[in-house]
C-alpha positions in Angstrom: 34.3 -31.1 -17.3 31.8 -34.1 -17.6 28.1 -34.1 -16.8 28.4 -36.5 -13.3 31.0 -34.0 -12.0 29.3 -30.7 -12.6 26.3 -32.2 -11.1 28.1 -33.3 -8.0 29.4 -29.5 -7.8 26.5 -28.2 -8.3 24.7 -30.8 -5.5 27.4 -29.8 -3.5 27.9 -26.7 -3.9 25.0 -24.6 -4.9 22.1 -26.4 -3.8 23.1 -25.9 -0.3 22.8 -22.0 -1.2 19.1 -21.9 -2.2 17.8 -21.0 1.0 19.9 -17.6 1.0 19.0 -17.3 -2.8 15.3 -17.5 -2.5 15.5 -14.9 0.5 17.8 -12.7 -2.2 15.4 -13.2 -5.3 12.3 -12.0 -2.5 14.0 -9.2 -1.4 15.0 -7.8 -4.6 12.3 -8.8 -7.1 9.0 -7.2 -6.6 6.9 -10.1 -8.6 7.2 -12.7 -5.8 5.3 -15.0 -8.8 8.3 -14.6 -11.1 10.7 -16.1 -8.3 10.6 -19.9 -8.4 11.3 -19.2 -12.4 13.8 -16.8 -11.2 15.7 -19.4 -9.6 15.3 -22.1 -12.3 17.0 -19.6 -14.7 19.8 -19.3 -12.6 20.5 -22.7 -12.1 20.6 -23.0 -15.9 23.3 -20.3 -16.1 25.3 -21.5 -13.3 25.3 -25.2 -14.9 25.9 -23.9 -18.5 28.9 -21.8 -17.3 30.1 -24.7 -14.8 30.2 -26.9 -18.6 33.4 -25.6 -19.3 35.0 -24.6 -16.2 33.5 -24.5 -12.3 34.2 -21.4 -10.6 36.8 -21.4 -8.1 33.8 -19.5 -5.3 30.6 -21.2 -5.4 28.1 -19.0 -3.5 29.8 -15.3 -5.3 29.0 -16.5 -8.9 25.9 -17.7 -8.2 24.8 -14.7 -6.5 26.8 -12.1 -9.0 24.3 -14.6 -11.6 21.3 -13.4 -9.6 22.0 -9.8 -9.4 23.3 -10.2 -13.0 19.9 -11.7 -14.2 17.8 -9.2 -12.4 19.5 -6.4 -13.6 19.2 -7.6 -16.8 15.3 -8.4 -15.9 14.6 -4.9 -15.1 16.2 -3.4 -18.3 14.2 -5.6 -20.3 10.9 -4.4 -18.5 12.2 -0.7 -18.4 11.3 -0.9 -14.8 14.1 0.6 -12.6 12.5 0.8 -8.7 14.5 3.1 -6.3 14.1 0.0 -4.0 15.8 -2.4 -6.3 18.6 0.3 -6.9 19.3 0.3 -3.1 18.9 -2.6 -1.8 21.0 -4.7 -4.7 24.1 -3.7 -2.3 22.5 -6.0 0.6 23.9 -8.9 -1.0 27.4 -9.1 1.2 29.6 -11.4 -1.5 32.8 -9.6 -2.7 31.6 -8.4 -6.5 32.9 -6.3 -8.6 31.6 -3.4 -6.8 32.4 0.0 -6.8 34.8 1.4 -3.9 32.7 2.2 -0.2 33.0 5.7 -1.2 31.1 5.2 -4.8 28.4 3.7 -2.7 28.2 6.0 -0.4 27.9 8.7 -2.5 25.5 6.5 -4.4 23.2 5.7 -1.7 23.3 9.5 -0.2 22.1 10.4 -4.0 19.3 8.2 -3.7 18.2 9.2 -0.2 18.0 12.7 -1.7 15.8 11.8 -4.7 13.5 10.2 -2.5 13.7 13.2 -0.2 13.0 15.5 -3.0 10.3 12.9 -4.4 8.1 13.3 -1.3 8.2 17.3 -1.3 6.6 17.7 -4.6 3.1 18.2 -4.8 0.9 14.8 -5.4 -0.2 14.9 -8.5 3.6 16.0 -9.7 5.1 12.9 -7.7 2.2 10.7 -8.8 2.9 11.3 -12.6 7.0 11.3 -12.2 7.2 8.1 -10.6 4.5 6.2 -13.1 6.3 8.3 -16.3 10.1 8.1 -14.7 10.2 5.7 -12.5 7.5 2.9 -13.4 8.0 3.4 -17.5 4.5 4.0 -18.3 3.5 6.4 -21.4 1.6 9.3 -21.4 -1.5 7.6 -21.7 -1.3 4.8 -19.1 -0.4 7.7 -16.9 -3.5 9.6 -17.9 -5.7 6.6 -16.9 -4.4 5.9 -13.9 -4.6 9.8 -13.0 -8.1 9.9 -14.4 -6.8 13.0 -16.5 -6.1 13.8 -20.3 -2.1 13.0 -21.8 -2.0 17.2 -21.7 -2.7 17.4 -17.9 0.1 14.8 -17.5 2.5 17.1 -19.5 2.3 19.3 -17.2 2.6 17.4 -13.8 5.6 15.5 -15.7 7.6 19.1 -17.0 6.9 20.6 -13.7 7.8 18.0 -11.2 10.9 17.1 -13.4 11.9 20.7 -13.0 11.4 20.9 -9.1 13.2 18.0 -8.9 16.3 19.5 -11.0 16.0 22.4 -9.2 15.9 20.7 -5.5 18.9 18.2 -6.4 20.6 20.7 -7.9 20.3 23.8 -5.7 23.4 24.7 -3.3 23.7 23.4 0.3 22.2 26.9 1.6 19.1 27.4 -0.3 15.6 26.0 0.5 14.3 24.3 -2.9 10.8 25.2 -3.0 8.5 22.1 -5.0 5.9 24.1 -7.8 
């Protein structure tokens, strides 16, 4: 395919979509700075892969190229936000998704991490989300707590163990947080 004709496609074609991808990249992407760049890069992909054929559905590859490249983004940084894991699915373009049921169950196991998140005590939730959540090491968690890397240990071993304990205790019983 030749330069003038991919350019017309993409004219066509994708431009048309930005305002729906800027509202996707700020809904998903928690650095609202990195967006406009965000965008850029996925122009670049779409063009690159529209060089040897253009896809058939305009407005899914662009979008499975977003979720694609912010996936990818969040790997790189090590940062995986329960937000970003739940709301990825907003996006209503036929992917390759799992089945309704996968996400249900997916979502429901989310709902209950959260839910088990905001029963353990502060200083437990504080230092799981930073470590588990956020990526940060022992000591960036002990500056942010204002405590030594032992003291974070601690809050780290015994919310991670309330948590296990709370996800994986039976319907009936009443997990109780440390």
């Amino acid at each position: 395919m030749n330069a003038a004709e991919v350019e017309a496609w993409f004219i066509g074609e994708v431009l048309p979509l930005e305002p729906q991808l800027m509202q996707y990249l700020s809904h998903n992407w928690r650095n609202k700075s990195d967006i406009a760049d965000l965008r850029q890069e996925i122009y670049a992909l779409v063009c690159e892969a529209a060089q040897g054929r253009v896809p058939d559905h305009a407005r899914a590859f662009v979008f499975k190229t977003a979720r694609n490249l912010l996936i990818n983004r969040m790997r790189r940084e090590q940062i995986v936000p329960i937000e970003a894991a739940s709301d990825l699915e907003a996006l209503n373009v036929a992917l390759d998704a799992p089945s309704p049921e996968r996400s249900a169950i997916a979502r429901d196991e989310l709902r209950k991490l959260q839910a088990a998140l905001d029963r353990l005590p502060p200083r437990c939730r504080e230092a799981v989300i930073l470590g588990r959540i956020e990526g940060l090491s022992g000591r960036e968690i002990a500056s942010r707590m204002g405590v030594n890397e032992s003291t974070v240990s601690i809050h780290l071993a015994n919310g991670i163990r309330a948590l296990s304990n709370m996800l994986n205790a039976a319907p009936g019983d009443v997990g109780h947080a440390p």
